[in-house]
N, CA, C and O atoms as CSV, one atom per row, in Angstrom:
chain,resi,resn,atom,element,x,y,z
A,1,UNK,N,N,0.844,-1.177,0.000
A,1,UNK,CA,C,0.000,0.000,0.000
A,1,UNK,C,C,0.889,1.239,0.000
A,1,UNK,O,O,1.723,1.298,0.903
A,2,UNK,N,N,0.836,2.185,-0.834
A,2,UNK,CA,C,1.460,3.612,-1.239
A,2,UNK,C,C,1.006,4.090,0.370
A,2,UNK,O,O,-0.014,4.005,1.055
A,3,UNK,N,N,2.604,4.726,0.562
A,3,UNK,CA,C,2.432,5.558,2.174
A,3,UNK,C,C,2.825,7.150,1.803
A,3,UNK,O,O,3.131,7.183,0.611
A,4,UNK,N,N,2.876,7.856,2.129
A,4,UNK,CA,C,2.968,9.216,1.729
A,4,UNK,C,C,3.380,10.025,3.571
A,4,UNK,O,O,2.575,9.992,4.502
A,5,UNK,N,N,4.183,10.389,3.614
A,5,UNK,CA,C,4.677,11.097,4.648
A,5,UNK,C,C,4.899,12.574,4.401
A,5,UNK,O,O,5.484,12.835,3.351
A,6,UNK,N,N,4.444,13.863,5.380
A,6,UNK,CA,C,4.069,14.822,4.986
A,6,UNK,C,C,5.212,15.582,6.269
A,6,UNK,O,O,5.410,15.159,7.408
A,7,UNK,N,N,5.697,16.555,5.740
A,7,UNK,CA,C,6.921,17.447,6.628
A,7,UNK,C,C,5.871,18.770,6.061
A,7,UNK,O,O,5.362,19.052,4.977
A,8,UNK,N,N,5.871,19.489,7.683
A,8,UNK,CA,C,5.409,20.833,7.975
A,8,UNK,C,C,5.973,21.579,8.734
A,8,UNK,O,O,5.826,21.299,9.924
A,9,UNK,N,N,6.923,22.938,8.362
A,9,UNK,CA,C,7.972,23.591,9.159
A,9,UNK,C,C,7.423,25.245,8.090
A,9,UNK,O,O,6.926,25.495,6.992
A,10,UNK,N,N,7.925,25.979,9.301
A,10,UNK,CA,C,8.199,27.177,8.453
A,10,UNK,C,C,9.952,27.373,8.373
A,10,UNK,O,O,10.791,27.155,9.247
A,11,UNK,N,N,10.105,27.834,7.069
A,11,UNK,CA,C,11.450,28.337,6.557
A,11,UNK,C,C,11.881,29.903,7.068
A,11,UNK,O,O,11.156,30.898,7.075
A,12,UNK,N,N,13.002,29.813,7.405
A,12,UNK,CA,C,13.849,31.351,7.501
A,12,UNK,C,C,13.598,31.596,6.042
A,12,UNK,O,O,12.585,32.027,5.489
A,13,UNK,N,N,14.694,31.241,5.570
A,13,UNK,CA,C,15.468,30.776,4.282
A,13,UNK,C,C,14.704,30.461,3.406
A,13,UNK,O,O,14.655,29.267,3.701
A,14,UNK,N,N,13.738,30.591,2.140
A,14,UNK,CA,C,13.582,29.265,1.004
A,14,UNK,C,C,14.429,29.008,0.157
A,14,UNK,O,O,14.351,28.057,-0.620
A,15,UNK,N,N,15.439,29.911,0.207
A,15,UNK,CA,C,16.159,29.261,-1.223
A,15,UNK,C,C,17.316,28.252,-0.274
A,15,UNK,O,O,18.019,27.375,-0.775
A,16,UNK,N,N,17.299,28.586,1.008
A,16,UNK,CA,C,18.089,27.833,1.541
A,16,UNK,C,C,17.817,26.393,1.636
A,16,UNK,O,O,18.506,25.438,1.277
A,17,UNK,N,N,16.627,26.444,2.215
A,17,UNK,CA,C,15.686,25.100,1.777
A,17,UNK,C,C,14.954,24.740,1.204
A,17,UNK,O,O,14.052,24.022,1.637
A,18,UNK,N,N,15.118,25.244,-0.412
A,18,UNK,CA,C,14.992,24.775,-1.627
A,18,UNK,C,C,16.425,24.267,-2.219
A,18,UNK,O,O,16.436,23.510,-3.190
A,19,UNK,N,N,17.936,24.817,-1.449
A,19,UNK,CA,C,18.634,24.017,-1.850
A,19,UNK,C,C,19.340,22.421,-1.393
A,19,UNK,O,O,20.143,21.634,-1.893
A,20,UNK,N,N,18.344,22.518,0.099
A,20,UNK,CA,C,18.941,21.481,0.931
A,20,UNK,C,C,17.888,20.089,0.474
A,20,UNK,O,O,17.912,18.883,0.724
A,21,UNK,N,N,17.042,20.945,-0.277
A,21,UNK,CA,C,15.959,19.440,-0.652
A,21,UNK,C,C,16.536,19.402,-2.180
A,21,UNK,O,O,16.454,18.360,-2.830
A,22,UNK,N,N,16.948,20.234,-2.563
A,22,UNK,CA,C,18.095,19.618,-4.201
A,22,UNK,C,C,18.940,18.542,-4.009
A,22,UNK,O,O,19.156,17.567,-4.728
A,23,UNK,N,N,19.529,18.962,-2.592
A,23,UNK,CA,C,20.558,17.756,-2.326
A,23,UNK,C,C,19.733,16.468,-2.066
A,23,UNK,O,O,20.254,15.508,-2.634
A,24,UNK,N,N,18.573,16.144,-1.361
A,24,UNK,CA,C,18.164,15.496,-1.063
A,24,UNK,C,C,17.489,14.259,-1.815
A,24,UNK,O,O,17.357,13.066,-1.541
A,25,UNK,N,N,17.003,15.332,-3.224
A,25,UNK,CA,C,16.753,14.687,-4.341
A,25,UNK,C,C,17.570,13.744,-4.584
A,25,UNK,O,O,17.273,12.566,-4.385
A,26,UNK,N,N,19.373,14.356,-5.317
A,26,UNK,CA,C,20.092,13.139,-5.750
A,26,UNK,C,C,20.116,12.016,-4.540
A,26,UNK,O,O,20.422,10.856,-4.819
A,27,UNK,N,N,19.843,12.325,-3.429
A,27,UNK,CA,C,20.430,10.873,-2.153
A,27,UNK,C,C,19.001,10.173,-2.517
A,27,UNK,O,O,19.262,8.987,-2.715
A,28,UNK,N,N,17.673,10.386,-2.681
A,28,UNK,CA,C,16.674,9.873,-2.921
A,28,UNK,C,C,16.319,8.730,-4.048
A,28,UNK,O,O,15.500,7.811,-4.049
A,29,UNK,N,N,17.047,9.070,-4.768
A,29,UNK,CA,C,16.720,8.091,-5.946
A,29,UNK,C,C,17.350,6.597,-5.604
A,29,UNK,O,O,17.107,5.559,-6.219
A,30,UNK,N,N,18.440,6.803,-4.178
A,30,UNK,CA,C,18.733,5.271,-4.273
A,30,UNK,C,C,17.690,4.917,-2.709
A,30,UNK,O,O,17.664,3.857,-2.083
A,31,UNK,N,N,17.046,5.987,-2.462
A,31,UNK,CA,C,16.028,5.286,-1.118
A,31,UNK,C,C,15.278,3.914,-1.376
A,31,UNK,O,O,14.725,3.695,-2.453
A,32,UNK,N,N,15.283,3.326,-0.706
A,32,UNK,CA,C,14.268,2.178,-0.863
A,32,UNK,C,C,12.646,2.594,-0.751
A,32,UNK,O,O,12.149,3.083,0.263
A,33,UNK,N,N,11.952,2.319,-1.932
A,33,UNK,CA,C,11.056,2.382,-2.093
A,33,UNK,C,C,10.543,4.274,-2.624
A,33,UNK,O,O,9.386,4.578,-2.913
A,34,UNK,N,N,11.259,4.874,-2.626
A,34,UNK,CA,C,10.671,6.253,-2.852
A,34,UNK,C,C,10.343,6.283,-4.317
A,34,UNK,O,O,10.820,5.687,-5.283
A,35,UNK,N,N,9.158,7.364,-4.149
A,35,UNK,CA,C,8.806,7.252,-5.678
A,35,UNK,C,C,8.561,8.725,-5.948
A,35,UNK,O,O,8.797,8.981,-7.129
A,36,UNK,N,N,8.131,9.873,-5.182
A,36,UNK,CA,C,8.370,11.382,-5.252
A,36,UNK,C,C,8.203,12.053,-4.331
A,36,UNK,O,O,8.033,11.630,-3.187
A,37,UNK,N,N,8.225,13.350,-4.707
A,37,UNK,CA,C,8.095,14.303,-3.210
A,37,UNK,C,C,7.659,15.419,-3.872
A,37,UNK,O,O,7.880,15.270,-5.074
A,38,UNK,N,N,7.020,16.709,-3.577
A,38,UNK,CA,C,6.122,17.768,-3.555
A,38,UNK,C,C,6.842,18.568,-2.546
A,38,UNK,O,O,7.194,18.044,-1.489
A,39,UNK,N,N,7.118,19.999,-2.849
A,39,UNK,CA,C,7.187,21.058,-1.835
A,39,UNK,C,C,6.014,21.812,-1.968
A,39,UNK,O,O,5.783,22.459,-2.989
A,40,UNK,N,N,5.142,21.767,-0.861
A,40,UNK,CA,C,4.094,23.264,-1.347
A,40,UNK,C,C,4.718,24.263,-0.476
A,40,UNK,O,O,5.519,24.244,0.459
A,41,UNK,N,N,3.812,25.469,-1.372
A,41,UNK,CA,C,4.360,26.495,-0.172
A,41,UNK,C,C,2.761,27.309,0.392
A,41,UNK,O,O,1.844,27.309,-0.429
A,42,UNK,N,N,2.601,27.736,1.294
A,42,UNK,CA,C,1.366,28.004,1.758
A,42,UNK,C,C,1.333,29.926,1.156
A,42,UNK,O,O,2.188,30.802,1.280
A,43,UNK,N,N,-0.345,29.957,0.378
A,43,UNK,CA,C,0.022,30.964,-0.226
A,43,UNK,C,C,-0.687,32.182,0.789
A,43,UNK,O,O,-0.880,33.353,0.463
A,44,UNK,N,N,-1.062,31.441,2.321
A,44,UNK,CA,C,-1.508,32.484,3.082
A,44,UNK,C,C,-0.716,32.769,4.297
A,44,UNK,O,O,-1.038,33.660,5.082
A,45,UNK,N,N,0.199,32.100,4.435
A,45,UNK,CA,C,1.189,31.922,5.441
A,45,UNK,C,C,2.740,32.337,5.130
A,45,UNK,O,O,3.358,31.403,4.619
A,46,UNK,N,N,3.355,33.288,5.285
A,46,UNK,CA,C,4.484,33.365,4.829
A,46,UNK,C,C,5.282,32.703,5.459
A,46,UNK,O,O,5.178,32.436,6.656
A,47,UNK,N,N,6.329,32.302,4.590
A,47,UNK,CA,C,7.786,30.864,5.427
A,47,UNK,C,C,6.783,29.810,5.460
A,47,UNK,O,O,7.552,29.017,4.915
A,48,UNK,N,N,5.800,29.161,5.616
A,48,UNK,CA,C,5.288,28.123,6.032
A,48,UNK,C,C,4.747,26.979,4.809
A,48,UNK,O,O,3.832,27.157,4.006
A,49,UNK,N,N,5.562,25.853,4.945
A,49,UNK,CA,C,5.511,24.354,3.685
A,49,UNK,C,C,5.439,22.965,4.626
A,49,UNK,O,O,5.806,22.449,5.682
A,50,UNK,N,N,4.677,22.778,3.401
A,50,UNK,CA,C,4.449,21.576,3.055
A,50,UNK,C,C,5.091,20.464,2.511
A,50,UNK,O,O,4.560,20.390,1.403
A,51,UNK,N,N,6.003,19.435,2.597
A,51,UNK,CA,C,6.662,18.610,1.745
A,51,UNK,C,C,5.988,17.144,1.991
A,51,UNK,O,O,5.989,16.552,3.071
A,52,UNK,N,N,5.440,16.701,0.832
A,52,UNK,CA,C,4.812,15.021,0.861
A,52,UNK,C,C,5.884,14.318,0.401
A,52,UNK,O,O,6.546,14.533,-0.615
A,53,UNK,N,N,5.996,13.546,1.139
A,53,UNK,CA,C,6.928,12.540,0.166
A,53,UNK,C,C,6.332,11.149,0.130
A,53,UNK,O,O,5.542,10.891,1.038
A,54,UNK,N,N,6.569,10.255,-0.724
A,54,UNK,CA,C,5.458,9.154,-1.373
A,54,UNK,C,C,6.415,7.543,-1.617
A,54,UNK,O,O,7.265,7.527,-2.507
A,55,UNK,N,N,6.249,6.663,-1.025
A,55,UNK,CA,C,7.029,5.779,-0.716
A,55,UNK,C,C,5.956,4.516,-1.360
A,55,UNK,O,O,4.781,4.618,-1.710
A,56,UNK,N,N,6.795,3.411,-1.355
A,56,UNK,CA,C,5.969,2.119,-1.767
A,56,UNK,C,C,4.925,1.265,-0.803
A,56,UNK,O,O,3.906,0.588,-0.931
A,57,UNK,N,N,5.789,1.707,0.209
A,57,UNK,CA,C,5.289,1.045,1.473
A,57,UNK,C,C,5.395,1.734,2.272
A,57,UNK,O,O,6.136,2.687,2.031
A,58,UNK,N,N,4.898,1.690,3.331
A,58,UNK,CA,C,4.595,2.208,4.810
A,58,UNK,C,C,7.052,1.261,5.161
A,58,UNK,O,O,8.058,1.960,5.040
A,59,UNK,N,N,7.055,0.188,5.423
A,59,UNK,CA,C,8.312,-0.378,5.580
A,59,UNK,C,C,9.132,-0.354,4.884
A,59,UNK,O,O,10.265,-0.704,5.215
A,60,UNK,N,N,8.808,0.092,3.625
A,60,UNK,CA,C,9.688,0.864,2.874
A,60,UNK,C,C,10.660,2.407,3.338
A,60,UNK,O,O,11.855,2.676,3.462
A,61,UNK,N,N,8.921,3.392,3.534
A,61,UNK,CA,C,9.608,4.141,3.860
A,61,UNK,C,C,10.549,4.295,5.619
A,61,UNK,O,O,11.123,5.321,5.984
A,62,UNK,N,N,10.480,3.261,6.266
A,62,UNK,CA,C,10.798,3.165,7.587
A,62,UNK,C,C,12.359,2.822,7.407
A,62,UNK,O,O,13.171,3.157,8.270
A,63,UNK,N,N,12.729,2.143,6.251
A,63,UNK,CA,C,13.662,1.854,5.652
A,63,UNK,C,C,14.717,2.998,5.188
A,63,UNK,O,O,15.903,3.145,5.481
A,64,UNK,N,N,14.031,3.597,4.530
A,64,UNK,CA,C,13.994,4.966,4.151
A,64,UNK,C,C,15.084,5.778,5.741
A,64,UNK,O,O,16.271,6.005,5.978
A,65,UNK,N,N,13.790,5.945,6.426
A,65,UNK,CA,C,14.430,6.846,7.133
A,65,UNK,C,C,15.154,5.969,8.543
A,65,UNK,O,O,14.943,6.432,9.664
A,66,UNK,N,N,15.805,4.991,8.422
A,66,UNK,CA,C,16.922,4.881,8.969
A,66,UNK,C,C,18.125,4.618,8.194
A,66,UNK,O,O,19.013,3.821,8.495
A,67,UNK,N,N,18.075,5.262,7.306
A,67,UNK,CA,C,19.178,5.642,6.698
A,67,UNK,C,C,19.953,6.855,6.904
A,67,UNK,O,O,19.400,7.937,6.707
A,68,UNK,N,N,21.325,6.798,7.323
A,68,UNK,CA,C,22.026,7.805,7.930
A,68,UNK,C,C,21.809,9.394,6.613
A,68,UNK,O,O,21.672,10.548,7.019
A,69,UNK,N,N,21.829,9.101,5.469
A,69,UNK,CA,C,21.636,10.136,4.793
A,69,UNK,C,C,20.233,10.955,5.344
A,69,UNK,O,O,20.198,12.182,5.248
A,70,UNK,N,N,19.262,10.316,5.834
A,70,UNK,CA,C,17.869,10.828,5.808
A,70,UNK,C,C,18.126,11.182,7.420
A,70,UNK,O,O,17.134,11.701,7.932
A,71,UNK,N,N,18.905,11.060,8.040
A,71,UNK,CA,C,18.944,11.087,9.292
A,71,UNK,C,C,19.637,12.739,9.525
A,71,UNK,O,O,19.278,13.655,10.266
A,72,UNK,N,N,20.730,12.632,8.575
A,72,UNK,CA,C,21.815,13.801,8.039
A,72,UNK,C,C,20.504,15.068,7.589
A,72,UNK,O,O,20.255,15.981,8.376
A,73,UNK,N,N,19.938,14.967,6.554
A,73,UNK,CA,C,19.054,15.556,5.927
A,73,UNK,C,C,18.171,16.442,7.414
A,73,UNK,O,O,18.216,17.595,7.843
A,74,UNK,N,N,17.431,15.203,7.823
A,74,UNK,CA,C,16.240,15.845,8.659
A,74,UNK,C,C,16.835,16.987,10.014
A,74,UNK,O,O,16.070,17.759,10.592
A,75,UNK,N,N,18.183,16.883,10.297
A,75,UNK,CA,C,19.121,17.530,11.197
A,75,UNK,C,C,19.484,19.045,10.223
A,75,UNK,O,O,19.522,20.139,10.785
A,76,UNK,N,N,19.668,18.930,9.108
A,76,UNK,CA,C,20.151,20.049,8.528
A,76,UNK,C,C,18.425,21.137,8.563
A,76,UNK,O,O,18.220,22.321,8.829
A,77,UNK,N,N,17.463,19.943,8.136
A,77,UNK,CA,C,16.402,20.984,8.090
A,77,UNK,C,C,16.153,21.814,9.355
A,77,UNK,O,O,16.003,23.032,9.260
A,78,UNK,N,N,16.107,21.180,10.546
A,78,UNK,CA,C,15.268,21.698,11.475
A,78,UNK,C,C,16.466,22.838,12.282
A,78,UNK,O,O,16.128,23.695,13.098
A,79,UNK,N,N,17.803,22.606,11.849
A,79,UNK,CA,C,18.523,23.668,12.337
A,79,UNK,C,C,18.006,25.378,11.374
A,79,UNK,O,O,18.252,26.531,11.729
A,80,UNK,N,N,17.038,24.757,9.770
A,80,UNK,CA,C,16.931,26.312,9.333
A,80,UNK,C,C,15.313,26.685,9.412
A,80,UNK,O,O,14.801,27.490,8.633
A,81,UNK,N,N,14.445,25.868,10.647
A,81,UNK,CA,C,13.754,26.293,10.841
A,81,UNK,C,C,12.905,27.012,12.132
A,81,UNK,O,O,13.233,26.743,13.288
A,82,UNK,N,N,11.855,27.892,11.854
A,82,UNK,CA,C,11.124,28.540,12.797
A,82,UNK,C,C,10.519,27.343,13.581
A,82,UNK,O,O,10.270,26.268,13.035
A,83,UNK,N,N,10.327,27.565,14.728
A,83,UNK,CA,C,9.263,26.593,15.560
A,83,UNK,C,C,9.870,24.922,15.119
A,83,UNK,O,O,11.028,24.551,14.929
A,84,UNK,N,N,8.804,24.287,15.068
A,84,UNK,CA,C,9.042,22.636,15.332
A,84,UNK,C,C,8.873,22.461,13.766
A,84,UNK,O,O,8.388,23.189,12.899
A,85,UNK,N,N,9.516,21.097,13.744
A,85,UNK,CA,C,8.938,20.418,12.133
A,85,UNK,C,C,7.994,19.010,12.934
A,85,UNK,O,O,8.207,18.219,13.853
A,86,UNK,N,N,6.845,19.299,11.924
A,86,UNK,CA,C,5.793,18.376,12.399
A,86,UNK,C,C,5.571,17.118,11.487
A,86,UNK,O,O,5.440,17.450,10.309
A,87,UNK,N,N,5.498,15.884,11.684
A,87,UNK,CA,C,5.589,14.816,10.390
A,87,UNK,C,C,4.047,14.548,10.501
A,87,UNK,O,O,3.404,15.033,11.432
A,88,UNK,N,N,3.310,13.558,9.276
A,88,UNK,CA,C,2.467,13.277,9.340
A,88,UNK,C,C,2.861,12.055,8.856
A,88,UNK,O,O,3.939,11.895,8.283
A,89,UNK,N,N,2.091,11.214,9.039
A,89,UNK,CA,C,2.308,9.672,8.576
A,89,UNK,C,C,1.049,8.605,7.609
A,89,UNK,O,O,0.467,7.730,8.250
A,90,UNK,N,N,0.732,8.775,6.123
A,90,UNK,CA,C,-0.803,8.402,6.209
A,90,UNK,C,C,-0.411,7.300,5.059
A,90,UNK,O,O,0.462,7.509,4.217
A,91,UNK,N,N,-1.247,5.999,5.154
A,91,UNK,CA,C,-1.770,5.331,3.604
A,91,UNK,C,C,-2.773,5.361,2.958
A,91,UNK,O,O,-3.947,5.174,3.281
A,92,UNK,N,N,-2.148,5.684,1.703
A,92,UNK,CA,C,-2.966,6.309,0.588
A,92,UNK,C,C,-3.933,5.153,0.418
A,92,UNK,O,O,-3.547,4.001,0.224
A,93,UNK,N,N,-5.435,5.573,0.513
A,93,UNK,CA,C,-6.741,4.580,0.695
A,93,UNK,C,C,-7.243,4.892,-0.747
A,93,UNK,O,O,-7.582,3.866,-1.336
A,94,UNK,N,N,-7.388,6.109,-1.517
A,94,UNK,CA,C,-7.886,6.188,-2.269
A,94,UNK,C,C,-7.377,7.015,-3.332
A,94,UNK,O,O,-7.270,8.175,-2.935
A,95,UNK,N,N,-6.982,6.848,-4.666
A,95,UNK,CA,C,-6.530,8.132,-5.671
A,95,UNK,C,C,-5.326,6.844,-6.637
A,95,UNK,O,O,-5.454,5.629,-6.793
A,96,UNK,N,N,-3.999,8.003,-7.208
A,96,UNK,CA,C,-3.009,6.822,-7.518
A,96,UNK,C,C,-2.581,5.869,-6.864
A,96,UNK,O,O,-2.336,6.046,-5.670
A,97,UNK,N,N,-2.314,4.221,-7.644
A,97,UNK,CA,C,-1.378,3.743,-6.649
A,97,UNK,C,C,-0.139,3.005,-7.517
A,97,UNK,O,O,0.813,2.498,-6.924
């Protein structure tokens, strides 16, 4: 079942963290199980996003993130952000799969 995991932080920075999820891209393509990711940006909230990211599996992506790169990654984000980064965790019941 397609799992989709959702990161919610506000940014200082966007181009700063629009460039730290560039990097993230190339380490992604060898994740187990990843298949894409989405940045939104909220068009009523200034600094404040959205990032989905979309995995094969729910143990896929668990896979995923004990991987020291994703471990590296999620440390760089939350040092360039306001307040907390909040995760969401859901499987996709209905839409693509």
């Amino acid at each position: 079942m397609t799992f989709v995991q959702t990161i919610s932080f506000k940014a200082r920075d966007e181009g700063q963290m629009l460039k730290l999820f560039e990097e993230w891209d190339k380490q992604a393509a060898g994740a187990p199980g990843f298949r894409r990711a989405w940045i939104l940006k909220d068009r009523d909230e200034p600094n404040a996003f959205l990032v989905s990211v979309e995995f094969s599996s729910y143990e896929k992506a668990m896979q995923n993130s004990s991987r020291p790169e994703t471990d590296a990654m999620a440390k760089r984000l939350r040092e360039m952000v306001d307040g907390s980064v909040e995760y969401g965790n859901y499987d996709l019941i209905r839409g693509e799969d």
